[in-house]
N, C-alpha and C positions, 0 to 999 in steps of 0.2 A: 342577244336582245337588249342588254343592258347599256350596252358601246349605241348601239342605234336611237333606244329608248331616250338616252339622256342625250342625244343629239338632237331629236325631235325635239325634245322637250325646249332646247336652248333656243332653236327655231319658231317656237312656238311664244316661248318667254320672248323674244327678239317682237315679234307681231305686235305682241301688248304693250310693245313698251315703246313703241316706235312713233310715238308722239315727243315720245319724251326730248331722244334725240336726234337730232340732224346733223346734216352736213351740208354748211352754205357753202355755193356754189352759184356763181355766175351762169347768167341765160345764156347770153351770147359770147363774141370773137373779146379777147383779151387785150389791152393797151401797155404792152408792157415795154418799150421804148420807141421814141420818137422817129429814131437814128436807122437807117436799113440794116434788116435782121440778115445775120449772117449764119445760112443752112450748113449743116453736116449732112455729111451722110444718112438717112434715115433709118435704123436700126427693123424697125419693126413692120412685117410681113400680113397683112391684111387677109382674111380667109377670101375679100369679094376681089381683090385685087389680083384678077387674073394677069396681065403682062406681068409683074413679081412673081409669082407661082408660077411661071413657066419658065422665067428666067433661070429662078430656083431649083426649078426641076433639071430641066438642062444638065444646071451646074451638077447635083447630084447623079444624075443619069450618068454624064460623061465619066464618072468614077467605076461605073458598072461594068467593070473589064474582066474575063475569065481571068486574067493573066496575074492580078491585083484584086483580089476580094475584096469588097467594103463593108467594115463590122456598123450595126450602128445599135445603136443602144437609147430604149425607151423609158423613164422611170416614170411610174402613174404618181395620181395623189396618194393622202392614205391619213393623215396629221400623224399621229405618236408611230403608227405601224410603217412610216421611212422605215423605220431603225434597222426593220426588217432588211429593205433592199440596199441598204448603208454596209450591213452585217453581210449581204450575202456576195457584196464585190469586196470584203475584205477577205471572206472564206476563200473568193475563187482566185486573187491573188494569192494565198498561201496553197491553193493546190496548184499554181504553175501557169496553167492556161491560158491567163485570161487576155484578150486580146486587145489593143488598143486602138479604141475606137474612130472611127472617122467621123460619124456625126453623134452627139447627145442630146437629147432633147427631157423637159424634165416640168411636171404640172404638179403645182401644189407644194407637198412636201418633196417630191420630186424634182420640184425646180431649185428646192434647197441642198439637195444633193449631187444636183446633173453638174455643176463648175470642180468638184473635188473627184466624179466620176470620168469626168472630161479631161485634166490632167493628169491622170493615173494612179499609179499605186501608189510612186512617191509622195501621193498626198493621204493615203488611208488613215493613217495617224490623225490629219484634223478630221477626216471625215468622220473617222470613230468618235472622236471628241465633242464635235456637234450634234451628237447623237443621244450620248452616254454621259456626259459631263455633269446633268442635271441642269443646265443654264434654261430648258424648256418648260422644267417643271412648273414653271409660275406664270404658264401660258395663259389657264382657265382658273387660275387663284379668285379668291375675291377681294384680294388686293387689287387686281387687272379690272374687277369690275368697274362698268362704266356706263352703262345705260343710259341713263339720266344725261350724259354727257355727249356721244356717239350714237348712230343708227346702228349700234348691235351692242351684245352682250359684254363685251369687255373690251379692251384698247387694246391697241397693235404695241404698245409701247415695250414689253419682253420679247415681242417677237422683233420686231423694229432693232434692239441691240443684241437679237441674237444673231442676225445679217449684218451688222455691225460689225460684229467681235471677228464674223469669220472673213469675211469679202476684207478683207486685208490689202492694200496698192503691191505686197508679191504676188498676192492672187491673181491680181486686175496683171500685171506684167507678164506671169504666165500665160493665162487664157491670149493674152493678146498674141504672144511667141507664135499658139498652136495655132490660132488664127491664119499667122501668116503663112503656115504649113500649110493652107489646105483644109485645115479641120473645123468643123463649127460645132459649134453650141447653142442650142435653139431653147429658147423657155418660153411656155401659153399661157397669158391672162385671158382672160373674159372682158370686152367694153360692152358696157352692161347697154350704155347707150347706141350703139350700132346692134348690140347681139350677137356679136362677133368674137371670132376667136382673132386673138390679135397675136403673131408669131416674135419673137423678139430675137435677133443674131447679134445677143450678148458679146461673141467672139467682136463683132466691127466696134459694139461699146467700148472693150478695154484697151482696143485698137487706138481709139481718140484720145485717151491715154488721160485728160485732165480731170478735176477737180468732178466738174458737172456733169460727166460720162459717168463713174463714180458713183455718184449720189444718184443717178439714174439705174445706174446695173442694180444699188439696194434695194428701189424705188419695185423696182421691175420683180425682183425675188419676194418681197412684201407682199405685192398685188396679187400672185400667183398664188399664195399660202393663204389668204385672206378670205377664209368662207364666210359667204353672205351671211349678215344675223351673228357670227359670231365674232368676226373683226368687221373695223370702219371697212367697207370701199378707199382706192386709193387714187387721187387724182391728178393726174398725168397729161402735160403741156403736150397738145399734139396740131400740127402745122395744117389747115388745111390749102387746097388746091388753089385758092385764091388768097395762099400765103397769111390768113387770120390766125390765130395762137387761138388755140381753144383748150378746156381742159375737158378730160375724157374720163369716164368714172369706171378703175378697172377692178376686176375682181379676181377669185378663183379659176383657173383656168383650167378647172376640174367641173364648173356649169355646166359647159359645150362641151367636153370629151377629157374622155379619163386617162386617157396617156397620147401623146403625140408622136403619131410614126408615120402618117400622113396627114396634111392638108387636107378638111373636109373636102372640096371642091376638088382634090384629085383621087378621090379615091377609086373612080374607074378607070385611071389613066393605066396605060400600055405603052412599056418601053416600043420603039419602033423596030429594035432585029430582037430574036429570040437567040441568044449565046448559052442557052444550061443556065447551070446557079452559078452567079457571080459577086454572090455576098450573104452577108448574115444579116438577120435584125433580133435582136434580143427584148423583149419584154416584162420589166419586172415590175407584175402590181401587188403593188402596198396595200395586200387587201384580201381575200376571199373572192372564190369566184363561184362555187359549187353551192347547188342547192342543199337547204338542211329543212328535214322533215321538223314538226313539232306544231305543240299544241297552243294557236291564237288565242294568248286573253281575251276575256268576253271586253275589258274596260277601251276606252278611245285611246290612249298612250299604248295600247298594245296595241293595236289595230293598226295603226299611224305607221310604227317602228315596224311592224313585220310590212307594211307595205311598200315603206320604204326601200326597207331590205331587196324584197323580191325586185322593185323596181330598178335599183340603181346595180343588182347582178344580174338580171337580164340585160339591159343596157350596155353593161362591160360583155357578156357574152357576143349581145352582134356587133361591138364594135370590135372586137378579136375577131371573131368570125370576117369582117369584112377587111380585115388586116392582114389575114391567112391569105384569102384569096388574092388580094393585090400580091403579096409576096410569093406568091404560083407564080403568079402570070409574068411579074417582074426580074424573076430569077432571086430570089431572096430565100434563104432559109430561116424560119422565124419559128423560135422556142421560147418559152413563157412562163417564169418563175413567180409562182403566187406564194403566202400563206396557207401553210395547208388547214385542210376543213374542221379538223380534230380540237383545233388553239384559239383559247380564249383571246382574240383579238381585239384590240379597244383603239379604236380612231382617236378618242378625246383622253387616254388615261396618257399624262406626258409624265407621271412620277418617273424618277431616276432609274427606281428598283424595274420596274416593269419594262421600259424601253430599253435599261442592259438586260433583260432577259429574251426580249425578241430580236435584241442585234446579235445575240449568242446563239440562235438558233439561229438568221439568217447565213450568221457566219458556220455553222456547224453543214448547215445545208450547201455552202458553198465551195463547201471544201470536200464533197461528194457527188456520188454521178445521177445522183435524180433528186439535183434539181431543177431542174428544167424539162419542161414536155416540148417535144418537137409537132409544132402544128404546120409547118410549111407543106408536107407531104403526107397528109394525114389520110389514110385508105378511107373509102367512103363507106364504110359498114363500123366504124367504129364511133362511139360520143364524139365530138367537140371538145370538150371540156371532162377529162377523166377527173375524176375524186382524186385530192390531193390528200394523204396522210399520212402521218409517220406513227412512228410505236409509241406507246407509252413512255416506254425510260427515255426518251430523246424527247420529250414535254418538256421545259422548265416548270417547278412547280408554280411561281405566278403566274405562267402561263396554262394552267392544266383549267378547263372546262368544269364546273359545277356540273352534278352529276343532275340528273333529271328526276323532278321529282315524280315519285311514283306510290301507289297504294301498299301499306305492309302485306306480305302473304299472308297472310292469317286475316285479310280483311275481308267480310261478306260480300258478296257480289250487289253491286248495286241494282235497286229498284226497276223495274220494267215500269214505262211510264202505263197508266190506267188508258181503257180509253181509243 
């Protein structure tokens, strides 16, 4: 309740202070040279953009062979609790198995890990490091604060050189290599202004190989991490149909959906032959998914915080849920590695100490055989969503749960109200 509470809260602080700062921004199409503009490829995947999404899909489908499984691999948001799913593909490299994926896809903190998930193990080492380094810690400092400055609570500026320090040009050279294998990497912002989930094929950026591809693929990793109210919006040159530059104000691409494993607009889609299962999809959320009983403070911040709560895991519930069923019907095996229920989990705590404590148990959980619930073939008499948890001794202590508070035994039984 605390991880939520003081979430609300910043969102709420963000409201009141939202005179304060702005972010100027042009009404209309931009002038930004005389001379004819010369297009690239266009990187990014539009949810309303059907002929793209079907292209896409295509492309993907054609992969769907008995003969050739295709792994793909989903990472939600989550801000500090990555660490978890950073932790749990370094544990399942060290048990042996783990597969190398054909597609990554990756929202929020997610999209900060989907380029080092996407080139494999040989990269676990930076991925641990961007995790555990401490470089995060001074995300929500009140150094970072900025209000008065920005339309949210503190500047991108820590997060800004923490995609900096990693997106490195062997980075951008690698992702581009896999690229030309065949493999992608997909990351979701939110255009706040369309309302749209906007897909990005990072793989074709590093492909373009220069300077401004570059500074767009950081651009792109920013906006995804960038929750409303607590980082600026990021704003992003994008070409329209009648060839005008206009800039696009992108956000969290954890708004519209909490992990990306389909395209809203396809999510009733049906392969055209039915072959069996012809691939995996793996889903790891940075996050809790299981209901937790307990008692609503009477005050508005408690109120706020547990509704939130309820709200944003129901929400991840039928968006799994309608992610399962595509994966029936599609031939996909899809199993789904959360935070278990039992762990003090904090979205917003980025201390050192705490996020090497949740990438030690990701990695602890990884490198065993339950971590993962298989919901692709799930019998229909059983939950959706089993309770995730582990034992006591397997807690990290800054991870262990405040115990609940409760009345001593020796305390009289309270008052029957009169009446």
């Amino acid at each position: 309740m605390r991880r939520i509470g003081s979430g609300l809260f910043g969102v709420l602080m963000a409201l009141a202070l939202s005179a304060c700062g702005t972010l100027d921004r042009p009404t209309g199409p931009l002038r930004i040279t005389d001379g004819t503009l010369v297009k690239a490829e266009d990187p990014r995947i539009r949810a309303s953009d059907g002929a793209r999404l079907q292209a896409f899909t295509q492309e993907i489908g054609q992969r769907l062979r008995p003969d050739k499984p295709t792994s793909i691999l989903a990472l939600s948001g989550g801000g500090a609790n990555g660490a978890y799913g950073a932790g749990l593909l370094v544990g399942w490299t060290e048990q042996g198995d783990r597969p190398a994926f054909d597609v990554v896809t990756g929202v929020s903190t997610g999209a900060l890990a989907a380029p080092f998930a996407f080139l494999g193990s040989d990269w676990d080492d930076e991925l641990q490091h961007a995790y555990t380094s401490g470089a995060a810690s001074n995300l929500l400092s009140w150094r970072s604060f900025a209000a008065f400055l920005n339309p949210s609570l503190f500047s991108s500026q820590v997060l800004r050189n923490l995609v900096d320090e990693n997106v490195t040009p062997e980075l951008m050279q690698a992702v581009a290599r896999e690229h030309a294998k065949g493999r992608r990497l997909l990351v979701a912002t939110t255009d706040l202004d369309s309302e749209e989930t906007v897909i990005w094929d990072m793989g074709l950026l590093a492909t373009q190989g220069d300077d401004n591809a570059r500074e767009l693929f950081k651009e792109v990793l920013v906006a995804s991490a960038s929750i409303p109210g607590v980082f600026p919006p990021v704003l992003i040159a994008g070409l329209q149909d009648d060839d005008k530059v206009v800039l696009e104000m992108h956000v969290d691409g954890g708004v519209n959906t909490p992990f990306l494993a389909i395209p809203e607009d396809l999510m009733l889609w049906t392969r055209p032959k039915d072959e069996g299962r012809v691939g995996a999809l793996y889903v790891i959320v940075n996050g809790q998914v299981g209901r937790n009983d307990g008692v609503t403070p009477g005050r508005l911040s408690g109120i706020l915080a547990r509704t939130y709560d309820s709200m944003s895991k129901a929400s991840l519930r039928i968006h799994l849920a309608v992610t399962a069923a595509f994966a029936r019907r599609n031939g996909l095996n899809m199993a789904l590695s959360a935070i278990p229920d039992n762990v003090a989990a904090s979205s917003l705590k980025f201390d050192q100490e705490t996020m090497t404590a949740m990438f030690e148990l990701g990695r602890q959980r990884g490198r065993g055989a339950d971590a993962w619930t298989r919901l692709g073939e799930r019998p229909a008499d059983q939950p959706f969503i089993p309770q995730t948890t582990i034992s006591e001794s397997q807690v990290p202590a800054v991870l262990a749960p405040e115990p609940s508070a409760k009345p001593p035994a020796d305390a009289p039984p309270a008052e029957k109200p009169k009446g």
